[in-house]
C-alpha positions in Angstrom: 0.0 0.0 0.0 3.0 2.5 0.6 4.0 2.2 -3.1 0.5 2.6 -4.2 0.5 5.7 -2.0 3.6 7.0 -3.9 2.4 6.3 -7.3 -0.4 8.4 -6.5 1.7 11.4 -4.7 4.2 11.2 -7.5 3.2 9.8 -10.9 -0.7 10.7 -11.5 0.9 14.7 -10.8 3.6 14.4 -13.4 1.0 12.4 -15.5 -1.5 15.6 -15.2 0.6 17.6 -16.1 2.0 15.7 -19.3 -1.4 16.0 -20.1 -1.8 19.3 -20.2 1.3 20.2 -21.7 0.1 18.1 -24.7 -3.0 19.8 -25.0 -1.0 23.0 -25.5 -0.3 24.0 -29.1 2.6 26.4 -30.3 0.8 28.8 -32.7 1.5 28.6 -36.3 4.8 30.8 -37.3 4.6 34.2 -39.0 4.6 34.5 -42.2 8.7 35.4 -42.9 9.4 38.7 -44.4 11.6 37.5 -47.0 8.1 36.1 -48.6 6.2 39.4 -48.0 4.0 41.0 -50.6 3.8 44.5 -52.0 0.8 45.1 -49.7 1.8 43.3 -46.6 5.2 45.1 -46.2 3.4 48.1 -46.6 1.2 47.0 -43.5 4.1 46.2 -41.5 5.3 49.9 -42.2 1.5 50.9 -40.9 2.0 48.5 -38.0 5.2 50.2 -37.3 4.3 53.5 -37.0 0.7 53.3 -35.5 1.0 49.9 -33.6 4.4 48.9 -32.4 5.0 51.0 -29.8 2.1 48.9 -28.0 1.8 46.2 -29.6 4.7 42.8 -30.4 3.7 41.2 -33.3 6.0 38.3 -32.6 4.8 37.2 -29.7 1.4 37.1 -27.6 2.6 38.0 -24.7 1.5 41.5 -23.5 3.5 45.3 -24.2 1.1 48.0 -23.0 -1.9 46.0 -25.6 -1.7 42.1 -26.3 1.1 40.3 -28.3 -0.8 40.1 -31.8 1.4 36.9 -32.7 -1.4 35.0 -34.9 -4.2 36.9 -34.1 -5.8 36.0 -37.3 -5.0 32.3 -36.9 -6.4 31.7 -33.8 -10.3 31.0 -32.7 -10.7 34.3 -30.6 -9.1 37.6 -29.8 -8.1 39.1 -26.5 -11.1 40.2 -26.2 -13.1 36.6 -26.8 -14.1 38.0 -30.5 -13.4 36.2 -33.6 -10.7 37.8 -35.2 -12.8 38.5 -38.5 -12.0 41.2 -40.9 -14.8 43.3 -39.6 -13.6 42.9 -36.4 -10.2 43.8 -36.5 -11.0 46.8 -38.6 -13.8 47.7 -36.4 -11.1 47.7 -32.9 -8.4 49.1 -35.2 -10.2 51.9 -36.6 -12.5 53.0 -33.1 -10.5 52.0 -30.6 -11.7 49.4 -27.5 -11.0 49.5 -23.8 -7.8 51.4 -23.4 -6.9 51.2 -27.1 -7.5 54.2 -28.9 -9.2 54.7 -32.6 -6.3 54.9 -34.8 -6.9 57.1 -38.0 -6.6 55.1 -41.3 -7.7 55.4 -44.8 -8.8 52.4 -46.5 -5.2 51.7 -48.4 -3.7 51.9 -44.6 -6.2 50.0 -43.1 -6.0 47.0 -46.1 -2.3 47.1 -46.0 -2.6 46.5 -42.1 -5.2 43.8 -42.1 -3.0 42.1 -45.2 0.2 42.3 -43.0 -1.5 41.3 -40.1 -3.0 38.1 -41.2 1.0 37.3 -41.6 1.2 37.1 -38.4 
């Protein structure tokens, strides 16, 4: 019974949490720049000057905003949204919660959505 007893103390834990660890999945990579179109390098520019300075586009971990590292790729946004088109334009252009509206015109705002769904 004292072996049993460890089993349970010892294994079923590091079991658990083998587990879990497999149910976590690595995002899917960026897009490289190297392969960049016209259009998404002239989001990236956009994302550099209106969006960096908050926002890491290689990772998901927070700056001041959340990490946008496949933001189109995954089921739901920060904010539990579906990161649709519509909805990405919709945060980017009127701001939500302590982001602000950020001023586009539609070339911007497509070159934007373009390089972010490279991420």
């Amino acid at each position: 019974m004292h072996l049993r007893g460890g089993f349970d103390r010892l294994i079923l834990p590091a079991y658990a949490a083998a587990l879990t660890l497999a149910g976590c999945q690595s995002l899917p990579p960026s897009k490289p720049s190297s392969e960049w179109t016209p259009q998404e390098a002239r989001g990236a520019a956009v994302f550099a000057q209106n969006c960096a300075r908050c926002h890491s586009p290689t990772t998901t971990h927070p700056l001041h905003g959340p990490g946008l590292q496949a933001i189109t790729k995954v089921k739901a946004m920060p904010s539990g949204a579906p990161p649709t088109g519509e909805r990405l334009t919709a945060v980017i252009l009127h701001g939500r919660g302590m982001m602000p509206p950020t001023p586009l015109d539609d070339p911007q705002l497509q070159d934007l959505l373009a390089y972010l769904r490279t991420l």
